[in-house]
C-alpha positions as a LaTeX table, in Angstrom:
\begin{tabular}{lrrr}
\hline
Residue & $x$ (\AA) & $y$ (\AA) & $z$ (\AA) \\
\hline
Unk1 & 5.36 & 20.72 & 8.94 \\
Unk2 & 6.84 & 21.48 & 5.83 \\
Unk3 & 4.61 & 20.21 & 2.72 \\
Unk4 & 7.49 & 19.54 & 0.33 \\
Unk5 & 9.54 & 17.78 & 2.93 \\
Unk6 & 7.48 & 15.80 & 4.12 \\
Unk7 & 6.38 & 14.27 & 1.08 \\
Unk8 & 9.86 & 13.98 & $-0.27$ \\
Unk9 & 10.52 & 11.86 & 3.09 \\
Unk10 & 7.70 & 9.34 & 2.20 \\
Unk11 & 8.38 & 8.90 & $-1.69$ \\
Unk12 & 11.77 & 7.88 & 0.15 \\
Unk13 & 10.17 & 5.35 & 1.66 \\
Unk14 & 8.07 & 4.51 & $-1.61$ \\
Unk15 & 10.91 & 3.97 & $-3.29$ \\
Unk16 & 12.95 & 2.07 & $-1.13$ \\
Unk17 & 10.02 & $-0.21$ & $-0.89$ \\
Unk18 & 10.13 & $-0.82$ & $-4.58$ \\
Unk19 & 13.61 & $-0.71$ & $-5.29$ \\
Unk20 & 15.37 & $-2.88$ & $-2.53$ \\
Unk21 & 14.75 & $-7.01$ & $-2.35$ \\
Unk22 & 15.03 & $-7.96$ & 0.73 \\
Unk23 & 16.62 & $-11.47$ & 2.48 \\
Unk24 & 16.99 & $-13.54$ & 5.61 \\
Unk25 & 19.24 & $-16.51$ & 6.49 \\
Unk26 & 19.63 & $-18.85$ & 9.66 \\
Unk27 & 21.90 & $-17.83$ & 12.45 \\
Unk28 & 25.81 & $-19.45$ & 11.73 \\
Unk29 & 25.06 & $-19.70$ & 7.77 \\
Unk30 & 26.11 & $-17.53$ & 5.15 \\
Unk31 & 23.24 & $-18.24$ & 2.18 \\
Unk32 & 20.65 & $-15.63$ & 1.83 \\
Unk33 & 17.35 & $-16.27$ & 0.53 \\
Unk34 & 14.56 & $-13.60$ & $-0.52$ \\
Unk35 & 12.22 & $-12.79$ & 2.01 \\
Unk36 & 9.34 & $-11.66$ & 0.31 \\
Unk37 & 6.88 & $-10.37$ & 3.25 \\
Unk38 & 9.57 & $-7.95$ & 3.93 \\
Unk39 & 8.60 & $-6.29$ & 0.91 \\
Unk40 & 5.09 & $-6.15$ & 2.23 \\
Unk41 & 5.77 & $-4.85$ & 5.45 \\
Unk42 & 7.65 & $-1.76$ & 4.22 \\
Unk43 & 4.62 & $-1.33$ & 1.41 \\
Unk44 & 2.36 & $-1.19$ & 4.25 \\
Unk45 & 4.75 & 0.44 & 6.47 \\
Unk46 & 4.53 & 3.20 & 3.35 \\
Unk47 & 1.55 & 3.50 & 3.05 \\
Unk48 & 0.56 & 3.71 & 7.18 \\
Unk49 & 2.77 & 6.82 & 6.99 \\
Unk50 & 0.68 & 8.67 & 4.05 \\
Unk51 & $-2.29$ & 7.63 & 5.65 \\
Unk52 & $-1.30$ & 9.42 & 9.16 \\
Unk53 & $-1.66$ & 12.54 & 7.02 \\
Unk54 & $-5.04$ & 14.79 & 6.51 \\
Unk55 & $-4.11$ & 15.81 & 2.79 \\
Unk56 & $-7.01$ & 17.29 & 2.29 \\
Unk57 & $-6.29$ & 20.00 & 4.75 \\
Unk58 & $-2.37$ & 19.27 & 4.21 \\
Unk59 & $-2.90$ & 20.44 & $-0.01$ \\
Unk60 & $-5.36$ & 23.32 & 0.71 \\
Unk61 & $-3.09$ & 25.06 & 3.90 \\
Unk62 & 0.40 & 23.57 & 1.81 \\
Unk63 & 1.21 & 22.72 & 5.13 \\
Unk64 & 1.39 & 18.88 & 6.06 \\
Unk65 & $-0.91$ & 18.52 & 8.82 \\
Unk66 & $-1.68$ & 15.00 & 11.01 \\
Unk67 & $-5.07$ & 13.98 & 11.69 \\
Unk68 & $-6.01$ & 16.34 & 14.56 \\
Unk69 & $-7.84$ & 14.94 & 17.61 \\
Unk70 & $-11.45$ & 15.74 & 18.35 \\
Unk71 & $-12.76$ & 16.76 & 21.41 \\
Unk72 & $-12.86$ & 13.93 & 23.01 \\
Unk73 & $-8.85$ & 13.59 & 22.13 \\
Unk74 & $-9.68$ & 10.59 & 19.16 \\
Unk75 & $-8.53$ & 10.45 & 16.33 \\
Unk76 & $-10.30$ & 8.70 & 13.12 \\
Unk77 & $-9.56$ & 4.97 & 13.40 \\
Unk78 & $-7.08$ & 3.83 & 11.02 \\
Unk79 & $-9.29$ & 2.55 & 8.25 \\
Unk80 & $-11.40$ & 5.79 & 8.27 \\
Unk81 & $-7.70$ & 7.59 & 7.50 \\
Unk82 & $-6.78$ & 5.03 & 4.39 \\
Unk83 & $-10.32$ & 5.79 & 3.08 \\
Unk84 & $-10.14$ & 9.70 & 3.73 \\
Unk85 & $-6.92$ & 9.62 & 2.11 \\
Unk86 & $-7.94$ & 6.94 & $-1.34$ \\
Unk87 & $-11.21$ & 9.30 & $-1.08$ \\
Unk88 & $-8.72$ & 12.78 & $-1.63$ \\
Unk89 & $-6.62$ & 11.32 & $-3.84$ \\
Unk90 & $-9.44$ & 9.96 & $-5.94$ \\
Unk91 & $-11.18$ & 13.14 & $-6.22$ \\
Unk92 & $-7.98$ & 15.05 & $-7.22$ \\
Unk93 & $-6.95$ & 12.53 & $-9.48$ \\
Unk94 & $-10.11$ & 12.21 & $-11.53$ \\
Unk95 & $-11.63$ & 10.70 & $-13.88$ \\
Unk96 & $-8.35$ & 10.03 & $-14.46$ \\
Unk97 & $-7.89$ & 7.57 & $-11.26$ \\
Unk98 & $-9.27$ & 3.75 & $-12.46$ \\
Unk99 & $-6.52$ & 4.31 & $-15.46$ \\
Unk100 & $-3.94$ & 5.20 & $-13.29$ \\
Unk101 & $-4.07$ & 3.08 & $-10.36$ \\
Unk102 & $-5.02$ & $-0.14$ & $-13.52$ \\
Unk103 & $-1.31$ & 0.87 & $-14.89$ \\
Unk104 & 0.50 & 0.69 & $-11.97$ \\
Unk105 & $-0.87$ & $-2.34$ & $-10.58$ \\
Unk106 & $-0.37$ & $-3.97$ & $-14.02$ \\
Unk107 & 3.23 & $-2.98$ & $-14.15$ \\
Unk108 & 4.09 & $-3.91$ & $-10.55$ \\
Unk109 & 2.00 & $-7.54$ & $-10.90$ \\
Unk110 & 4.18 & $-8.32$ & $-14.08$ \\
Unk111 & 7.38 & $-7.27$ & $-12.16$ \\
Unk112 & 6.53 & $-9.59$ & $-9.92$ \\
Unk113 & 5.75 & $-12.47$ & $-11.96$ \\
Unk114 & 2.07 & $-12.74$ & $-11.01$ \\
Unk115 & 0.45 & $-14.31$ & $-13.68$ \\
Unk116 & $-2.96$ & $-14.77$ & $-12.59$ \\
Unk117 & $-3.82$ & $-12.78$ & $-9.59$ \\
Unk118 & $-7.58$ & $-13.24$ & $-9.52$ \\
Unk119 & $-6.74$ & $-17.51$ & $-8.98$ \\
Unk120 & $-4.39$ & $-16.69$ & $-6.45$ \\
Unk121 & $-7.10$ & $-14.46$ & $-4.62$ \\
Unk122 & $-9.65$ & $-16.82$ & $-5.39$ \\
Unk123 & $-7.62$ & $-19.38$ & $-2.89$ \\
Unk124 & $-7.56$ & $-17.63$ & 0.28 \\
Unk125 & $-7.55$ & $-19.72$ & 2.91 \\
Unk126 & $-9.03$ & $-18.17$ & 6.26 \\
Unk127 & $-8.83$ & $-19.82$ & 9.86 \\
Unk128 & $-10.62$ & $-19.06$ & 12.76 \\
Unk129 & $-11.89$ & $-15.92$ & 10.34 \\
Unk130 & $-14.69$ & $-13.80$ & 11.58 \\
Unk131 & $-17.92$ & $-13.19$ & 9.37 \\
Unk132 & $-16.54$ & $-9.67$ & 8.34 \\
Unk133 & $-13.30$ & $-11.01$ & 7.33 \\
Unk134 & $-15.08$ & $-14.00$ & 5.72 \\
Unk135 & $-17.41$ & $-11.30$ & 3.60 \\
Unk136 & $-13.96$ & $-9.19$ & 2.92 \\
Unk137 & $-12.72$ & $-12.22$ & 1.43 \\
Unk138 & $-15.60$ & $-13.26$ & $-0.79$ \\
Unk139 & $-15.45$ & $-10.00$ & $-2.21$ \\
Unk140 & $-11.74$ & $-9.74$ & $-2.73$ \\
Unk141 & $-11.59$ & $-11.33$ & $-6.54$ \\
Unk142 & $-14.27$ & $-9.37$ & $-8.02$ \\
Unk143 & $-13.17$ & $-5.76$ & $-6.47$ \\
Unk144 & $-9.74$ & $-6.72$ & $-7.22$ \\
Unk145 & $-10.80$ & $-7.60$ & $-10.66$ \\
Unk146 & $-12.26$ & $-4.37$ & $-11.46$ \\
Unk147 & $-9.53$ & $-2.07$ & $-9.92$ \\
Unk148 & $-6.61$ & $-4.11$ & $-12.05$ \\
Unk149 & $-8.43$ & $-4.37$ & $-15.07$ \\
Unk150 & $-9.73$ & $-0.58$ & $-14.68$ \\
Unk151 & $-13.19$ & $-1.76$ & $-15.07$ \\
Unk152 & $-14.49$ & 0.33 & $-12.04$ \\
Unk153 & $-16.48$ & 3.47 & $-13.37$ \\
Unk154 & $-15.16$ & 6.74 & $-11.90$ \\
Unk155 & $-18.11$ & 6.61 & $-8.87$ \\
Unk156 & $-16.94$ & 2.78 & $-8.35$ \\
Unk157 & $-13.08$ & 3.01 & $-8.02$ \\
Unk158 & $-13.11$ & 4.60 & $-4.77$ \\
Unk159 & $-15.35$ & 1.81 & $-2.85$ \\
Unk160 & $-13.59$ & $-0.96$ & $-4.87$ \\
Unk161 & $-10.36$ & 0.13 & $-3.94$ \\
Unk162 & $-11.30$ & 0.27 & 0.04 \\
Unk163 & $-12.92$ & $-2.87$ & 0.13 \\
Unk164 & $-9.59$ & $-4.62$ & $-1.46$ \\
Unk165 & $-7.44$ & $-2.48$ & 1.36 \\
Unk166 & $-9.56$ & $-3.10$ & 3.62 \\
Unk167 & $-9.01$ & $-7.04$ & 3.32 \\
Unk168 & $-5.52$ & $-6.10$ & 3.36 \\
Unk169 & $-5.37$ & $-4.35$ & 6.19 \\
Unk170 & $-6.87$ & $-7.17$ & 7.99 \\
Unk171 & $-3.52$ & $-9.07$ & 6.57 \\
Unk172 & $-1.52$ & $-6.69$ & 8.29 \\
Unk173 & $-3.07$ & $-7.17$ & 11.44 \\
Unk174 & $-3.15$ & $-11.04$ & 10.50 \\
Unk175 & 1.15 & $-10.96$ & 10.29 \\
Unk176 & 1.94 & $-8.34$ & 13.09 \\
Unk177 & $-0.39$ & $-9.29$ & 15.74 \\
Unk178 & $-2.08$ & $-12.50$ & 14.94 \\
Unk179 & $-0.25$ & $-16.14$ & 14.26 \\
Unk180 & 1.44 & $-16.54$ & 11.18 \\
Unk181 & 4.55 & $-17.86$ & 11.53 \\
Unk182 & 7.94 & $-17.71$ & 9.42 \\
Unk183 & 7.40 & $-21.43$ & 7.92 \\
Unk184 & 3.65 & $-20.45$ & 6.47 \\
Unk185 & 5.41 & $-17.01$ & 5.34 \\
Unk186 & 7.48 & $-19.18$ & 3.53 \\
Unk187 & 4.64 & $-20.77$ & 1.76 \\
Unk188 & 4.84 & $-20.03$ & $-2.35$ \\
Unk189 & 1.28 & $-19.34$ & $-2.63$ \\
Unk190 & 1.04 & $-17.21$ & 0.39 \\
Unk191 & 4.04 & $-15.44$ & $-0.97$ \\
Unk192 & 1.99 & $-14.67$ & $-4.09$ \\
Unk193 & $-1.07$ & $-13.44$ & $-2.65$ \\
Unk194 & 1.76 & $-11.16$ & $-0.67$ \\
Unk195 & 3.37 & $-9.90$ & $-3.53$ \\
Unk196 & $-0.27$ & $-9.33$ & $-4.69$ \\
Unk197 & $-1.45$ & $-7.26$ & $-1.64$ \\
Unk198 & 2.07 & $-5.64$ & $-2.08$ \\
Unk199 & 1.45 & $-4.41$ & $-5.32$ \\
Unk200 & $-1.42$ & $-3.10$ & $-4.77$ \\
Unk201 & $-0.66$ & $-1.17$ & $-1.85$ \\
Unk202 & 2.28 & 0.07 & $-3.81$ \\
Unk203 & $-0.24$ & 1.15 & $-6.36$ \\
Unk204 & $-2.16$ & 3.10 & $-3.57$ \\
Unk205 & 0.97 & 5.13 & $-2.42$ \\
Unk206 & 1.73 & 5.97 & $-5.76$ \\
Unk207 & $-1.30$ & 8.14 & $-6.03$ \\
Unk208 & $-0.13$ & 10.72 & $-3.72$ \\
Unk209 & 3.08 & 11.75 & $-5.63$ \\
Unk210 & 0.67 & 11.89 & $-8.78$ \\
Unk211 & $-1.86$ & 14.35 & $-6.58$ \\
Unk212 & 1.22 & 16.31 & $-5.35$ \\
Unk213 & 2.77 & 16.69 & $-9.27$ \\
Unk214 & $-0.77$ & 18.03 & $-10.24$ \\
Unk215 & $-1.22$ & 20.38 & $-7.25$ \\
Unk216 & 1.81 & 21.81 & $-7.97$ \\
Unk217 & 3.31 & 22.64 & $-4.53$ \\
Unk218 & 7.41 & 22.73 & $-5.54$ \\
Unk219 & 7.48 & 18.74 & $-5.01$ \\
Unk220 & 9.58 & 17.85 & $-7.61$ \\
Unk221 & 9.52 & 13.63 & $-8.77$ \\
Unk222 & 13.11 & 13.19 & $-8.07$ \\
Unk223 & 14.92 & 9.51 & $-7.52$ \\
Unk224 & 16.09 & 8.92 & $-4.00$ \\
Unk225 & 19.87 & 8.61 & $-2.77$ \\
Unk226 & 20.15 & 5.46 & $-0.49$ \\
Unk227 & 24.01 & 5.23 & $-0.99$ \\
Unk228 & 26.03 & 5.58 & 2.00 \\
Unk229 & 28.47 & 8.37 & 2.52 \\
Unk230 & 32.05 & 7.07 & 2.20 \\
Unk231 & 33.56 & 5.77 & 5.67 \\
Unk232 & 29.81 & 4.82 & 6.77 \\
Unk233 & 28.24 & 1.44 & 7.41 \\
\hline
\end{tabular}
């Protein structure tokens, strides 16, 4: 697959994920109201689709190549992929990548009026939780701390930043497969800690257009066109 193309179709994605606000209203009515999980879904949507992606093989053939089965036909499981891929982009991004990921997280946090993050984290309310989700969660507020604040030395970024995915991956799996339903995603403080996890798996994504500007592969940082062609709807 082509390299440049293939990126250019997922900072599409990154984008849209940023740029759009997204609503829902009851059937017969015509008020919309925001719908903030949405926004999550499509960050984590966003960043499932980098993650599907061997870069390290990908940047060295500039050829985007999928994770290729073993012998046995498996693949890595999916949190062995997000931390092969935070693992790359770490090492091509450094020392450079506590600063980076810190200012995009603090950018996208005040965009979305979260205030103080580490309270909201700190409130986590787990049911039916197993220990390793339970140990994911006690965690949480002190990796998150030092990823946001850009406390994490250049050796501690990279283990920081997977064990604050990795809790929210377990979110993911939480809203697509488990039992949340639409009035506790309508909750303000679960909202929060959404617009929380979205930020900073916004802040993840964002890494891979900054690896592909410095490996210098014709990708060129260019805003994407979501407006319809005249006479289509």
């Amino acid at each position: 697959m082509d390299l440049k193309i293939e990126i250019r179709k997922l900072y599409a994605l990154h984008e849209a994920t940023i740029r759009f606000d997204h609503a829902i209203k009851e059937a017969g009515q015509t008020a919309w109201t925001d719908f903030t999980p949405s926004r999550f879904i499509y960050a984590f949507f966003t960043f499932n689709s980098i993650y599907s992606f061997d870069w390290e093989t990908s940047f060295n053939q500039k050829e985007a190549t999928k994770w290729i089965p073993d012998e046995a036909g498996r693949v890595p499981k999916e949190d062995e992929q997000f931390k092969a891929y935070l693992k790359y982009a770490d090492s091509a991004l450094k020392p450079n990548t506590p600063r980076i990921f810190s200012k995009e997280l603090t950018r996208l946090l005040t965009l979305y009026g979260i205030e103080r993050p580490i309270e909201e984290l700190q409130a986590v309310d787990l049911v039916n939780a197993t220990k390793k989700l339970k140990n994911l969660a006690q965690q949480l507020p002190g990796e998150f701390r030092r990823i946001w604040r850009g406390k994490a030395g250049v050796e501690e970024f990279f283990p920081s930043a997977c064990a604050v995915l990795k809790f929210v991956y377990e979110v993911r799996c939480n809203l697509f497969h488990g039992t949340k339903t639409t009035v506790q995603l309508l909750d303000s403080a679960q909202q929060r800690r959404l617009l929380i996890y979205t930020a900073t798996l916004i802040a993840g994504n964002s890494l891979l257009f900054r690896v592909a500007e410095k490996a210098n592969v014709g990708w060129q940082n260019v805003r994407a066109d979501f407006t319809l062609p005249a006479g289509e709807a």
